[in-house]
C-alpha positions in Angstrom: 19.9 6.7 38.3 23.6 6.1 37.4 24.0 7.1 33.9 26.7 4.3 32.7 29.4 4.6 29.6 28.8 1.5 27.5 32.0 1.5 26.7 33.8 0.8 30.4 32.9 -3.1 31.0 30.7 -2.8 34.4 33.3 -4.8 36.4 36.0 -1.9 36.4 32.9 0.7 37.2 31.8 -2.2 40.5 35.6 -2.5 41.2 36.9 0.6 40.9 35.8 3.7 43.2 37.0 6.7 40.0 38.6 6.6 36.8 41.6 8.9 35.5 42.0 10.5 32.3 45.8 11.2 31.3 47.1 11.8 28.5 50.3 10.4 27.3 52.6 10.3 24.1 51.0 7.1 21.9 54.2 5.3 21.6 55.3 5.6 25.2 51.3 3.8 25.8 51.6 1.5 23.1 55.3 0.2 24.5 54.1 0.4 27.9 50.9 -1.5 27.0 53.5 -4.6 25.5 55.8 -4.9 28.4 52.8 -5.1 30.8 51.4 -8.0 28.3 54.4 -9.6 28.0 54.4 -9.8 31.9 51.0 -10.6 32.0 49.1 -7.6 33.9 46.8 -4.9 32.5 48.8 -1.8 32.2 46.0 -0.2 34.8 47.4 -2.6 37.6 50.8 -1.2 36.3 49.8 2.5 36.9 47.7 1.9 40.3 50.7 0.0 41.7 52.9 3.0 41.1 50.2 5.0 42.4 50.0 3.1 45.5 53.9 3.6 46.1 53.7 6.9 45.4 51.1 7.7 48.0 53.2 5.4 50.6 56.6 6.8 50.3 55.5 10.4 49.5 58.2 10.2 47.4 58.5 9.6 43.2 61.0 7.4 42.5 62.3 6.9 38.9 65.0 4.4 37.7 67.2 6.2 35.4 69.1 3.4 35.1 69.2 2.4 31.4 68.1 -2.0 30.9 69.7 -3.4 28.1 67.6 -5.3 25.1 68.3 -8.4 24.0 70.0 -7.4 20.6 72.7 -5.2 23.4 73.1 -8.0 25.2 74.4 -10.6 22.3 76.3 -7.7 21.0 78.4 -7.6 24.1 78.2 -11.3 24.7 80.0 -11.6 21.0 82.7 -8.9 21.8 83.2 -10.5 25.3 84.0 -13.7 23.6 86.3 -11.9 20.7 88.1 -10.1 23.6 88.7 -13.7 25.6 90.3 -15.1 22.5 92.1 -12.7 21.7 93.3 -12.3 25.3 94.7 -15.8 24.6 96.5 -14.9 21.8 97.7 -11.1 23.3 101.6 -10.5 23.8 102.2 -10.1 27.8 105.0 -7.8 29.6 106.9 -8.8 32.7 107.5 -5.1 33.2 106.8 -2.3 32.1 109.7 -0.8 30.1 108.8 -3.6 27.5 105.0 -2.9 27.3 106.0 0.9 27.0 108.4 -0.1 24.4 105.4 -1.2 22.6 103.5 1.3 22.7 105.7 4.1 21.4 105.9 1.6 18.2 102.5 2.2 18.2 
């Protein structure tokens, strides 16, 4: 007879063929456990999804490409705005011995 962990819910044991044990920095978990929430899967469908792209494109494909946070984002909405104002305000040069003229004031 199956010997069954009471602590696994008997629907993952009927849907799921094995289980994997990996071990992982807490944080990186815990952060990786909120985004999946927040986009309403179970982390597990988050990891067997890679999994299944990995075993289809024999490949491992990592995005190193950094996505900026919300508090990034209004930071450089505000400075984009500062810069447009002040863009309105800026001297301007119709050529350039004026604008160097300018800058070795500088």
């Amino acid at each position: 007879m199956l010997k069954v962990d009471k602590k696994i819910p008997l629907y993952i044991l009927w849907y799921m063929n094995t289980t994997i044990l990996l071990k992982t920095d807490k944080t990186l978990k815990d952060e990786a456990s909120r985004v999946a929430k927040e986009l309403g899967v179970p982390l597990t469908t988050v990891v067997n999804a890679y999994l299944r792209q990995f075993v289809r494109d024999r490949r491992i494909s990592l995005s190193i490409e950094p996505t900026p946070n919300i508090a990034k984002l209004t930071l450089w909405e505000s400075i984009s705005k500062e810069a447009h104002k002040e863009m309105k305000t800026a001297k301007r040069y119709t050529n350039a011995d004026d604008l160097i003229a300018d800058l070795k004031l500088l």
